[in-house]
N, CA, C and O atoms as a GROMACS GRO file, in nm:
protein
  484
    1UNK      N    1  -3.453  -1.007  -3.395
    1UNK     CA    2  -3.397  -1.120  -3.322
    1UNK      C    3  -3.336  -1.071  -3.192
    1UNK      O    4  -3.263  -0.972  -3.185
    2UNK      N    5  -3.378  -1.162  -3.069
    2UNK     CA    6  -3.316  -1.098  -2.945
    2UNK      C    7  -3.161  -1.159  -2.960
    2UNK      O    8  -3.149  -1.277  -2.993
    3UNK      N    9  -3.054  -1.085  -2.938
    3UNK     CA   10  -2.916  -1.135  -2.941
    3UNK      C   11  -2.916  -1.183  -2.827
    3UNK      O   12  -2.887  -1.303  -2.827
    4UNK      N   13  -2.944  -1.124  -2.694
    4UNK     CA   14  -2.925  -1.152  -2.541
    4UNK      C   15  -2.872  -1.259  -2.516
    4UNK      O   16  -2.772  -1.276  -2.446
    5UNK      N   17  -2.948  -1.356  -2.583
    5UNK     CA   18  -2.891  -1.517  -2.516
    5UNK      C   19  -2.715  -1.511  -2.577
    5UNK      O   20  -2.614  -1.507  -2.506
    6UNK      N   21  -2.719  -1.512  -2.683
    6UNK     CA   22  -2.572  -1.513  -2.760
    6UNK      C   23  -2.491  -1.387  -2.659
    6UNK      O   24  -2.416  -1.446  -2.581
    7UNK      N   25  -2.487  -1.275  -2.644
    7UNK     CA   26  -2.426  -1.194  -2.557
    7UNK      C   27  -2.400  -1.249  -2.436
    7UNK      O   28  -2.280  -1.244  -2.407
    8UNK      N   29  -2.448  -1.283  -2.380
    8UNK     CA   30  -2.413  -1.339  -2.223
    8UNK      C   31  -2.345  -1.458  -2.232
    8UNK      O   32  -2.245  -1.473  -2.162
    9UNK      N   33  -2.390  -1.566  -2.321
    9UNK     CA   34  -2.308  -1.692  -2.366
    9UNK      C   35  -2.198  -1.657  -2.386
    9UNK      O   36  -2.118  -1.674  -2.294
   10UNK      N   37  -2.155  -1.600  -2.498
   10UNK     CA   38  -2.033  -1.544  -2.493
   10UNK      C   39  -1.917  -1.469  -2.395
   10UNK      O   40  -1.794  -1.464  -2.390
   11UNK      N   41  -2.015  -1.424  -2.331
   11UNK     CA   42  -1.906  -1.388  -2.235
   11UNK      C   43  -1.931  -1.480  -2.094
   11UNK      O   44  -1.878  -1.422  -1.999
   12UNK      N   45  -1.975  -1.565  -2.068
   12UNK     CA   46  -1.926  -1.668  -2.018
   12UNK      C   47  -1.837  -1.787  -2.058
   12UNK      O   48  -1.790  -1.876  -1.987
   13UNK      N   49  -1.824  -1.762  -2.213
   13UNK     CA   50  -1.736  -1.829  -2.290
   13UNK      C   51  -1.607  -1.784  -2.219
   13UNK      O   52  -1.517  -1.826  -2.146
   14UNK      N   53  -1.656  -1.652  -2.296
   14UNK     CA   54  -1.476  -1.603  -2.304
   14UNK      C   55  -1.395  -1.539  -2.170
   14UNK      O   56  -1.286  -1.483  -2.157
   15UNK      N   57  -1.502  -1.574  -2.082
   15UNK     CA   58  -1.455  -1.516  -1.908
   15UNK      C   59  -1.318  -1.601  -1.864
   15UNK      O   60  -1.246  -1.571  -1.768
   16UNK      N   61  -1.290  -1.758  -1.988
   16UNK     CA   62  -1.233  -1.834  -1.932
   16UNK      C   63  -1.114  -1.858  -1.968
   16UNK      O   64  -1.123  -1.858  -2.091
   17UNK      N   65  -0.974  -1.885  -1.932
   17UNK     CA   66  -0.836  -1.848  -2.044
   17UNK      C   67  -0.878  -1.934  -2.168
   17UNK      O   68  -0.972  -2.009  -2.191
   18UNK      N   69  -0.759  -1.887  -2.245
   18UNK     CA   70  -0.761  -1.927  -2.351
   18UNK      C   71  -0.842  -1.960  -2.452
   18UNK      O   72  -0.814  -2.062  -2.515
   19UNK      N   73  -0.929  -1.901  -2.481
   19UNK     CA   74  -1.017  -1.890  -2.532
   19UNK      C   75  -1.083  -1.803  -2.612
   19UNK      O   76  -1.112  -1.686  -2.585
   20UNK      N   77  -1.117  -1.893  -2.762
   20UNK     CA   78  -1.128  -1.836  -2.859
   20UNK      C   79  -1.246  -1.867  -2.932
   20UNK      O   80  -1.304  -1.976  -2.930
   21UNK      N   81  -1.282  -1.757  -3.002
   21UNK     CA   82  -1.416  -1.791  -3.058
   21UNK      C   83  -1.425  -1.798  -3.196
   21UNK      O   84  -1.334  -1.733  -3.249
   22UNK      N   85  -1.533  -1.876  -3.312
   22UNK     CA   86  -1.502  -1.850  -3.435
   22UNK      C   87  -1.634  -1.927  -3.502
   22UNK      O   88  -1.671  -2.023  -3.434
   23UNK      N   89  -1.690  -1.909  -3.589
   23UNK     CA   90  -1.770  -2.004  -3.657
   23UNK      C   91  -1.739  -2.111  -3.693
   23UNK      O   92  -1.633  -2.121  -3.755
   24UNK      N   93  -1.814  -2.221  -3.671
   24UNK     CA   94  -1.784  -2.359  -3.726
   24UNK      C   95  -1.950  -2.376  -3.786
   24UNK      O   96  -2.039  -2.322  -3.721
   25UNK      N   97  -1.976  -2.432  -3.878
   25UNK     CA   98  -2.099  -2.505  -3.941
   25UNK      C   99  -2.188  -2.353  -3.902
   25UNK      O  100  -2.284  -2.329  -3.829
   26UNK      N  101  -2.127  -2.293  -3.966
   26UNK     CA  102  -2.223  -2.107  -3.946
   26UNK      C  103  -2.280  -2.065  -3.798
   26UNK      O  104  -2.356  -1.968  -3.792
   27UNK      N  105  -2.246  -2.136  -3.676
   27UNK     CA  106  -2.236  -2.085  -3.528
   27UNK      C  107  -2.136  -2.019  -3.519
   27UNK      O  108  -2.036  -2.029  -3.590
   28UNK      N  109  -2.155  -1.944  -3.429
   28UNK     CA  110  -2.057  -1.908  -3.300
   28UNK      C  111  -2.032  -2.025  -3.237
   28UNK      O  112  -2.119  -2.111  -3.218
   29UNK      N  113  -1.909  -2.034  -3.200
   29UNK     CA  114  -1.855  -2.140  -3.154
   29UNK      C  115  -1.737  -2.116  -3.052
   29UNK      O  116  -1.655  -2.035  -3.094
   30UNK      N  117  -1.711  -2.165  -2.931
   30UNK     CA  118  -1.592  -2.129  -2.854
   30UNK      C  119  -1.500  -2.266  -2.827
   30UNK      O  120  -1.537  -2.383  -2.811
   31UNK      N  121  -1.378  -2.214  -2.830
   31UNK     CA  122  -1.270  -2.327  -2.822
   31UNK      C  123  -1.179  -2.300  -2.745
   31UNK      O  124  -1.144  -2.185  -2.721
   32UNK      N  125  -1.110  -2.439  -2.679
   32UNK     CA  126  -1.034  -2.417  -2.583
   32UNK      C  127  -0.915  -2.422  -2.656
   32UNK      O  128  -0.938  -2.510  -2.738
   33UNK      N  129  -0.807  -2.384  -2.675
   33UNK     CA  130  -0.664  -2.462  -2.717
   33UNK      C  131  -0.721  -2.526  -2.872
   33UNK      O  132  -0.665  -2.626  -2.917
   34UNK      N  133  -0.828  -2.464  -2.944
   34UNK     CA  134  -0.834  -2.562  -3.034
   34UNK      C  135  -0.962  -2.691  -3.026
   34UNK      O  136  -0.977  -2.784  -3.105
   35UNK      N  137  -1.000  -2.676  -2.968
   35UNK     CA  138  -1.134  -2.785  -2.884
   35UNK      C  139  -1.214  -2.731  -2.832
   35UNK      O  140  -1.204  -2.682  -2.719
   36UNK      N  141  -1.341  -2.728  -2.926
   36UNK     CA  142  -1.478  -2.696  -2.872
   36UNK      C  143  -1.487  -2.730  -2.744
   36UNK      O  144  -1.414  -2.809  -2.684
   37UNK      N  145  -1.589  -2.663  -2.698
   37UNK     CA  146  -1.638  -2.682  -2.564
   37UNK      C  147  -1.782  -2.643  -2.545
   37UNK      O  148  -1.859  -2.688  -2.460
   38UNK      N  149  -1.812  -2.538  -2.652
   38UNK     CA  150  -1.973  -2.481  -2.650
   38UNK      C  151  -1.967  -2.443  -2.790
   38UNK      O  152  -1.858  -2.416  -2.842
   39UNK      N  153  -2.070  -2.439  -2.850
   39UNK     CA  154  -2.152  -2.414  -2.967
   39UNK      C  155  -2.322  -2.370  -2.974
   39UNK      O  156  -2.418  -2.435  -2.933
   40UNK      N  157  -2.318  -2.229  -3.044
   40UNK     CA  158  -2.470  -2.198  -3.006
   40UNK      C  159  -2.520  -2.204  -3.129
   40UNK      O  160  -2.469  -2.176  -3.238
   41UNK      N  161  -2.680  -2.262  -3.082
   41UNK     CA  162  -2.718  -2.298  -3.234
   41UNK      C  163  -2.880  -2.272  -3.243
   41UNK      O  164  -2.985  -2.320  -3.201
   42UNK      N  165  -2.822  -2.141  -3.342
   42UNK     CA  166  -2.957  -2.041  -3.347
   42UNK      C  167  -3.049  -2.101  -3.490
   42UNK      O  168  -3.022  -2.098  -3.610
   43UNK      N  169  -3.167  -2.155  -3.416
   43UNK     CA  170  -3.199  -2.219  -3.542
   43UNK      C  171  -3.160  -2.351  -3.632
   43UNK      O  172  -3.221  -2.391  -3.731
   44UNK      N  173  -3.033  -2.414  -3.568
   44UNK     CA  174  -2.953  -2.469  -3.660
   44UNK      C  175  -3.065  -2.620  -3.679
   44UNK      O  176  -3.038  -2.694  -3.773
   45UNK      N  177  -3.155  -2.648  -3.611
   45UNK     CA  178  -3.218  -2.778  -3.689
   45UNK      C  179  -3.362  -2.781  -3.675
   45UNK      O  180  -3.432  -2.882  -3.682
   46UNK      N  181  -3.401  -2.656  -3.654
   46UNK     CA  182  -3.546  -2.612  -3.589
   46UNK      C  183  -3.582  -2.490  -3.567
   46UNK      O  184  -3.500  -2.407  -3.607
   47UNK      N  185  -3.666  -2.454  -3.523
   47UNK     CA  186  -3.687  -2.324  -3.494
   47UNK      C  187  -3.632  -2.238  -3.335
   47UNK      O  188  -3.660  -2.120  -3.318
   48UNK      N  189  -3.558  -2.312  -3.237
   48UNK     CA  190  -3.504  -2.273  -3.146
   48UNK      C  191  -3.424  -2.223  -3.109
   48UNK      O  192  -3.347  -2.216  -3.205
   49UNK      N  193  -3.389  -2.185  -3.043
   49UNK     CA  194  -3.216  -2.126  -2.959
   49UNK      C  195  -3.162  -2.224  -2.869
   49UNK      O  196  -3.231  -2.261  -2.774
   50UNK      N  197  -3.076  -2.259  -2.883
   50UNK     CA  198  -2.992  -2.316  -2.794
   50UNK      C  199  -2.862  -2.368  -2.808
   50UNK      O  200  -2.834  -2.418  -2.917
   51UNK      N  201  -2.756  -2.364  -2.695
   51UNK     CA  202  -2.651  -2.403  -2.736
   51UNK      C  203  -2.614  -2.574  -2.666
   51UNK      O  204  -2.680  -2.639  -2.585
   52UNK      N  205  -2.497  -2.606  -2.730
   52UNK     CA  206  -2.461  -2.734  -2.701
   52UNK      C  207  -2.353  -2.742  -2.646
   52UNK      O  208  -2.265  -2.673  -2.698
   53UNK      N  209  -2.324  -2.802  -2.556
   53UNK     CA  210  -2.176  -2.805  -2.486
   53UNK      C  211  -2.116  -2.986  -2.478
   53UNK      O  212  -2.144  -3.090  -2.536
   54UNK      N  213  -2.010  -2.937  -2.360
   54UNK     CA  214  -1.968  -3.048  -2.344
   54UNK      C  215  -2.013  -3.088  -2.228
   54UNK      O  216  -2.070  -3.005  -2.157
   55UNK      N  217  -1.997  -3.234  -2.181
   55UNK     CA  218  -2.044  -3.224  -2.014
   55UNK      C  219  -1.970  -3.358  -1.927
   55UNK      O  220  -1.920  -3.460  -1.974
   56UNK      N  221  -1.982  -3.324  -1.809
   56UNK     CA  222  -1.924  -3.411  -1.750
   56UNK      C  223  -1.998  -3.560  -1.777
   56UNK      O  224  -2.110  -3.557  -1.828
   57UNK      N  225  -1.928  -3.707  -1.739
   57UNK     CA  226  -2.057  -3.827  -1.745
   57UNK      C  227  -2.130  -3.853  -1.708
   57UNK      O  228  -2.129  -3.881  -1.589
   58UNK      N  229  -2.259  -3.865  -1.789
   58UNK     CA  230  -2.356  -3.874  -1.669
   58UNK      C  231  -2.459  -3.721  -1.670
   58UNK      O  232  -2.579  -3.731  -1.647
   59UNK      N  233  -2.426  -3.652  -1.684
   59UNK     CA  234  -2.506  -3.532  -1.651
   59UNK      C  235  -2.598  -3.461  -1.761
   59UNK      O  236  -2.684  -3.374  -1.744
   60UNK      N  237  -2.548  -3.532  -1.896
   60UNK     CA  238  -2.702  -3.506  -2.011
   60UNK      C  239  -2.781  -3.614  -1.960
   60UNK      O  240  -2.903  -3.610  -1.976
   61UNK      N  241  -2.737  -3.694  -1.910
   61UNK     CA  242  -2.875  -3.827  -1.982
   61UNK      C  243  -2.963  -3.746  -1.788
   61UNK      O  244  -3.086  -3.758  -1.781
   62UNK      N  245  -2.913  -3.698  -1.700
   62UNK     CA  246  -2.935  -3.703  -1.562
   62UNK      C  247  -3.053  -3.568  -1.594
   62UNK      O  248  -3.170  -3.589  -1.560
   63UNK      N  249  -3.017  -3.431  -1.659
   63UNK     CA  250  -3.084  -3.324  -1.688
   63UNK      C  251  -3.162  -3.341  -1.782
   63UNK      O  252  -3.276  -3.307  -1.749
   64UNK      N  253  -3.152  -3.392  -1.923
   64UNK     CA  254  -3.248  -3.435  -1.988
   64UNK      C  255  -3.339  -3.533  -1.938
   64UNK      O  256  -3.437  -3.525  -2.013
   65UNK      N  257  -3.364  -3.635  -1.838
   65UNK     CA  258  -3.437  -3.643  -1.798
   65UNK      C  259  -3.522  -3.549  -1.668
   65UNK      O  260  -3.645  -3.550  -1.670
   66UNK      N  261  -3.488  -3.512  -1.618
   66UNK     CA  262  -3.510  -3.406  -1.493
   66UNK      C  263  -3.612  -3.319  -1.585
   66UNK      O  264  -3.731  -3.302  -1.558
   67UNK      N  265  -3.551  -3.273  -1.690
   67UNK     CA  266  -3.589  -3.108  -1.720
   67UNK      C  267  -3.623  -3.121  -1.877
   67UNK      O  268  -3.572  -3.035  -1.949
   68UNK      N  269  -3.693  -3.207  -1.929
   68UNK     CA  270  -3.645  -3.202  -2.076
   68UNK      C  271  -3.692  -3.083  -2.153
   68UNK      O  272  -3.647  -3.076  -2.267
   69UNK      N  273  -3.788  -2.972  -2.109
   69UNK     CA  274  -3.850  -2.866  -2.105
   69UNK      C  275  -3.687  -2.768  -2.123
   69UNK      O  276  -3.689  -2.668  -2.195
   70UNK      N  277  -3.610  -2.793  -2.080
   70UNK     CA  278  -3.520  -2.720  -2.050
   70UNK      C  279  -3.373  -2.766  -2.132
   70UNK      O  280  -3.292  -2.682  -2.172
   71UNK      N  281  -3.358  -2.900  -2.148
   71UNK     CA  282  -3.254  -2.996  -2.216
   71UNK      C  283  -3.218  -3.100  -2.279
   71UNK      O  284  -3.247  -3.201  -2.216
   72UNK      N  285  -3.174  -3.117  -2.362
   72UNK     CA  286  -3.182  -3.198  -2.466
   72UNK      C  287  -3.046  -3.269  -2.513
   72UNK      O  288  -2.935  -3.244  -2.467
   73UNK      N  289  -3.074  -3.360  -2.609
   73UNK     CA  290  -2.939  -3.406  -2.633
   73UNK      C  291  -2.907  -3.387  -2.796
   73UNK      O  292  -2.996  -3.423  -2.873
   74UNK      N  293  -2.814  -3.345  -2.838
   74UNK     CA  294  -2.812  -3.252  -2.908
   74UNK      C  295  -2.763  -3.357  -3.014
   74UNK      O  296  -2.699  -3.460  -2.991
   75UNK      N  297  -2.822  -3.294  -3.178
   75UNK     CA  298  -2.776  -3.390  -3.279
   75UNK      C  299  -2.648  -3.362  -3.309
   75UNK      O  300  -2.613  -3.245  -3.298
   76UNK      N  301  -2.533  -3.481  -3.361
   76UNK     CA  302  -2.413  -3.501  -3.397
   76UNK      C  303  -2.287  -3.542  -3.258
   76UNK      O  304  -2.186  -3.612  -3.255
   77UNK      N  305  -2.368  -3.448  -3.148
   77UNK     CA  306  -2.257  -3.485  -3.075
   77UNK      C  307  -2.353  -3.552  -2.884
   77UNK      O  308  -2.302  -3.570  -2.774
   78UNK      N  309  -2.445  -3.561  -2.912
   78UNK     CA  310  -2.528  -3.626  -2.812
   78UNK      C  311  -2.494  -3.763  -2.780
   78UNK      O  312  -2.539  -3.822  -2.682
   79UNK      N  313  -2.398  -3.822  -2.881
   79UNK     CA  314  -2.393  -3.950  -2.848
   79UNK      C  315  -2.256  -3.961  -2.800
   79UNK      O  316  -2.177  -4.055  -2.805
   80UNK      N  317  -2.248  -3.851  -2.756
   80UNK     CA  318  -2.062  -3.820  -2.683
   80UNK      C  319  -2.058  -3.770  -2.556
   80UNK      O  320  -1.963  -3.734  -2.486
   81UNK      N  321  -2.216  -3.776  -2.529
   81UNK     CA  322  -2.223  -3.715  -2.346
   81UNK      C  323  -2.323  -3.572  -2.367
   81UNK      O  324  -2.424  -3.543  -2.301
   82UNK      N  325  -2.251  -3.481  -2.496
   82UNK     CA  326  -2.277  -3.316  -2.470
   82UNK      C  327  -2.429  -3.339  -2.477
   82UNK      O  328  -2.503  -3.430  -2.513
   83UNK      N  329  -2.444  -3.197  -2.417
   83UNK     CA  330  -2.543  -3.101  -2.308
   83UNK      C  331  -2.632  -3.032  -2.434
   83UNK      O  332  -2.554  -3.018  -2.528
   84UNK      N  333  -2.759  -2.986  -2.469
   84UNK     CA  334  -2.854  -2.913  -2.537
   84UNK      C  335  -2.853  -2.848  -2.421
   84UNK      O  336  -2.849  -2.900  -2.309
   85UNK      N  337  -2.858  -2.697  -2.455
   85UNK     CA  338  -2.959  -2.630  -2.330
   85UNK      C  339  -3.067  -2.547  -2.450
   85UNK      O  340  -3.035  -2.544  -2.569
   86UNK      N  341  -3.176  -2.494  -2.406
   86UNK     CA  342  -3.263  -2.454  -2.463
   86UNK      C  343  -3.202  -2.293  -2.360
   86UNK      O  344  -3.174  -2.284  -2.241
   87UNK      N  345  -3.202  -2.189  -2.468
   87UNK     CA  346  -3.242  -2.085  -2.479
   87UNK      C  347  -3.322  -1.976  -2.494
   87UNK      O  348  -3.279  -1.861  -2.485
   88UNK      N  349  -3.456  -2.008  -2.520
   88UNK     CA  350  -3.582  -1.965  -2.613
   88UNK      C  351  -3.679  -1.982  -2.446
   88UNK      O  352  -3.781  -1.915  -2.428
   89UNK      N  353  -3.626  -2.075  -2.344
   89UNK     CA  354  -3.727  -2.055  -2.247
   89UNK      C  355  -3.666  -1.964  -2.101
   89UNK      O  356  -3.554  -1.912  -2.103
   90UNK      N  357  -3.750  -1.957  -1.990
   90UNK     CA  358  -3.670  -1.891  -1.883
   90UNK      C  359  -3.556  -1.939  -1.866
   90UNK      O  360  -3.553  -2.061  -1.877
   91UNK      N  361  -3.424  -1.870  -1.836
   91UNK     CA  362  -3.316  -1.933  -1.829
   91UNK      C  363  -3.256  -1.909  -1.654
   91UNK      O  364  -3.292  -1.823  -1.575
   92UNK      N  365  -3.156  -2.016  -1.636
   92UNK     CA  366  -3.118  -1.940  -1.485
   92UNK      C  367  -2.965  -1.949  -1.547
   92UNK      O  368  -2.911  -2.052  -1.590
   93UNK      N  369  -2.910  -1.822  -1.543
   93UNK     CA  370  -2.836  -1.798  -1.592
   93UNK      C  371  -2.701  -1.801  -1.475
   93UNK      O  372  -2.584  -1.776  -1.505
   94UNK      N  373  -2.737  -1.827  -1.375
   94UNK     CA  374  -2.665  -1.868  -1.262
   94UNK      C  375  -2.614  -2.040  -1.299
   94UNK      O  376  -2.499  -2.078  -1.323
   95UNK      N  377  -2.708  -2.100  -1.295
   95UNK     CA  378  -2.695  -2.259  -1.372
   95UNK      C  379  -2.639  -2.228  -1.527
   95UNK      O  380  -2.529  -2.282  -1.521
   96UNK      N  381  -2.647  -2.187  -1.625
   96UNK     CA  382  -2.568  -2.169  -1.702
   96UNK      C  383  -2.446  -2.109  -1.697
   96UNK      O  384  -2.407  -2.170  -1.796
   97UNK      N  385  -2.370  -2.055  -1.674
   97UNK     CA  386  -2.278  -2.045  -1.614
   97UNK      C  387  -2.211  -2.193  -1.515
   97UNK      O  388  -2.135  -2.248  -1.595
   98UNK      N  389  -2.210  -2.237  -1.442
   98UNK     CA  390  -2.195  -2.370  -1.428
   98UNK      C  391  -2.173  -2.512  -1.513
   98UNK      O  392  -2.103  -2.610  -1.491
   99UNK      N  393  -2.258  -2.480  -1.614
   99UNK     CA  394  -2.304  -2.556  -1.690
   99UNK      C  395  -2.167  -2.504  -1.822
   99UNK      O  396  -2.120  -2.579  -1.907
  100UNK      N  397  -2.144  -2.416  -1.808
  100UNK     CA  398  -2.038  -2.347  -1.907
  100UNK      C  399  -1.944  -2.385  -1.855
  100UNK      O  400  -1.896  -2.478  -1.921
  101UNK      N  401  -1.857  -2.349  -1.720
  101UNK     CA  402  -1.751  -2.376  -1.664
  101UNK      C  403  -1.709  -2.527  -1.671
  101UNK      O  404  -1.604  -2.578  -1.710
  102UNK      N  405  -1.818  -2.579  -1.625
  102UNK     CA  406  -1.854  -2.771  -1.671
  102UNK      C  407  -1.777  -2.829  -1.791
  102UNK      O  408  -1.691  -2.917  -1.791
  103UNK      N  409  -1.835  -2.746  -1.909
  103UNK     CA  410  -1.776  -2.793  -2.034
  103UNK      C  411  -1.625  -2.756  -2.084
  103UNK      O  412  -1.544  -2.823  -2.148
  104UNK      N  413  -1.614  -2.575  -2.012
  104UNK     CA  414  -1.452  -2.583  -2.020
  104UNK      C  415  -1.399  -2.690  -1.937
  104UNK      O  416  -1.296  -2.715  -1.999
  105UNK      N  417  -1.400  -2.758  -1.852
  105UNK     CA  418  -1.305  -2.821  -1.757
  105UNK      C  419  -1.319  -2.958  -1.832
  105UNK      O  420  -1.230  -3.031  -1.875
  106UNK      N  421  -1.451  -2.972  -1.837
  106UNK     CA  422  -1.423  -3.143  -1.945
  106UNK      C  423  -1.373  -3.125  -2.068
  106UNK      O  424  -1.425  -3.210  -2.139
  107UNK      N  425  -1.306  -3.065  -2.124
  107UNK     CA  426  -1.260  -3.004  -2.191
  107UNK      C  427  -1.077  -2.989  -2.187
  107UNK      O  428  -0.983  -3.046  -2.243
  108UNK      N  429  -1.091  -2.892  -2.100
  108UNK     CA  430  -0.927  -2.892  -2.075
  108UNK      C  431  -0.876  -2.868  -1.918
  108UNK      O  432  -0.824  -2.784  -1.844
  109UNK      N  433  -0.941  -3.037  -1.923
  109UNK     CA  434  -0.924  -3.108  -1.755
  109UNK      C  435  -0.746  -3.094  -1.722
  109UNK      O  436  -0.720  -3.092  -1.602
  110UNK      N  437  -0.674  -3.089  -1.781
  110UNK     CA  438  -0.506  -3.083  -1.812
  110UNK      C  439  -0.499  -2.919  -1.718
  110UNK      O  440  -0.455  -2.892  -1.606
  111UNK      N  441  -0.547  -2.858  -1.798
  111UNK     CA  442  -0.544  -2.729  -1.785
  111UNK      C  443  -0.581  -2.660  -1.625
  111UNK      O  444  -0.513  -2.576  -1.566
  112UNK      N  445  -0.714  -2.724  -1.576
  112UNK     CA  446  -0.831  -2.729  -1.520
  112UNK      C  447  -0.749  -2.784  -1.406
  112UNK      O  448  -0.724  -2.695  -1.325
  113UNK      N  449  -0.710  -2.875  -1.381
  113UNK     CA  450  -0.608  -2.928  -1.260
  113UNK      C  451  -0.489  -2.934  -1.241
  113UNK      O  452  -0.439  -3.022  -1.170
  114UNK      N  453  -0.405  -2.823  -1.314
  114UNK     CA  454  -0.235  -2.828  -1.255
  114UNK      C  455  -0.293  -2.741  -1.182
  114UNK      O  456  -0.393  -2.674  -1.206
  115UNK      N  457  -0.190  -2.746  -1.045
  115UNK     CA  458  -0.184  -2.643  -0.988
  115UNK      C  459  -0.106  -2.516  -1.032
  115UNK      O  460  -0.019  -2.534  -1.117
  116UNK      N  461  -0.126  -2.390  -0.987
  116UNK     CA  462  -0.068  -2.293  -0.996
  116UNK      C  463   0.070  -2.314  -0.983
  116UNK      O  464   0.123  -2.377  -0.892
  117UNK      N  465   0.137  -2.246  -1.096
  117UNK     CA  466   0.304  -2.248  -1.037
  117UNK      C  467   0.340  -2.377  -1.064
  117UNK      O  468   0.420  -2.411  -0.978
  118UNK      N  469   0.312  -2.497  -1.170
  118UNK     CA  470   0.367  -2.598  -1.128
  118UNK      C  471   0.440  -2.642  -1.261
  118UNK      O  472   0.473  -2.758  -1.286
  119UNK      N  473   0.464  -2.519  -1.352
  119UNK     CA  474   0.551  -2.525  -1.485
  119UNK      C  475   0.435  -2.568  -1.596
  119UNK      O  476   0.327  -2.622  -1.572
  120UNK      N  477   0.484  -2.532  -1.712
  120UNK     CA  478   0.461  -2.556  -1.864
  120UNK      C  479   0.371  -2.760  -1.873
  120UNK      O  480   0.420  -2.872  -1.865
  121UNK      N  481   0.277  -2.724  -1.885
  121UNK     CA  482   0.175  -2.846  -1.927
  121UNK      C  483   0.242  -2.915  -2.000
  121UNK      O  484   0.193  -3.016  -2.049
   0.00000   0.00000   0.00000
C-alpha cells in the first residue's frame, strides 16, 4: 500500500494549531478543538483513497461539478457542504493544501479571524 497520500495529508493537517489527530470509524482523522475538519478514507466504501473535508458554501457542489474525475460528495456528511477529494488519481498537492486550510477555517472560523493579540476567544 502506498502511504504517500496519508503522509502528506497529515502533515498538512497538522501544519495547523491546535490540532489533533485520532481515529474515528477506523480513519485517521484530524480535529480542530475537538471538530473534525478532514477525514481520510482508505477504502472506507469502495475501493479508493480519498479524504473528506469540510468546505466553504458552495464549493463541493462548484468542484464536483467542474472535476468529478477528481471530487465527490462524500457519504454521511455530503449533505453538509463537505468536500470528497480523490486520492488514487494525479493530485495537485498545491490545491490540496488550500483545500485543507479551507476546511480548518470553516471549521474554526472563531479561531481563523481574531486578530493577533486580541485576548482569550
Amino acid at each position: 500500500m502506498d502511504d504517500e497520500p496519508l503522509v502528506r495529508l497529515r502533515a498538512l493537517c497538522t501544519s495547523h494549531p491546535d490540532v489533533t489527530e485520532r481515529k474515528s470509524r477506523g480513519e485517521p482523522t484530524w480535529f480542530v478543538r475537538d471538530r473534525t475538519f478532514v477525514t481520510y478514507a482508505d477504502h472506507h466504501h469502495d475501493d479508493r483513497v480519498a479524504f473528506w473535508c469540510a468546505a466553504p458554501d458552495g464549493v463541493q457542489a462548484s468542484l464536483v461539478e467542474s472535476a468529478p474525475d477528481r471530487f465527490f460528495r462524500p457519504p454521511y456528511v455530503g449533505h453538509r457542504g463537505w468536500l470528497g477529494v480523490w486520492l488514487d488519481v494525479p493530485v495537485d498537492w498545491d490545491e490540496i493544501t488550500t483545500i485543507v486550510g479551507d476546511a480548518y477555517r470553516a471549521i474554526d472560523q472563531a479561531r481563523a479571524t481574531r486578530p493577533t493579540g486580541s485576548g482569550p476567544a
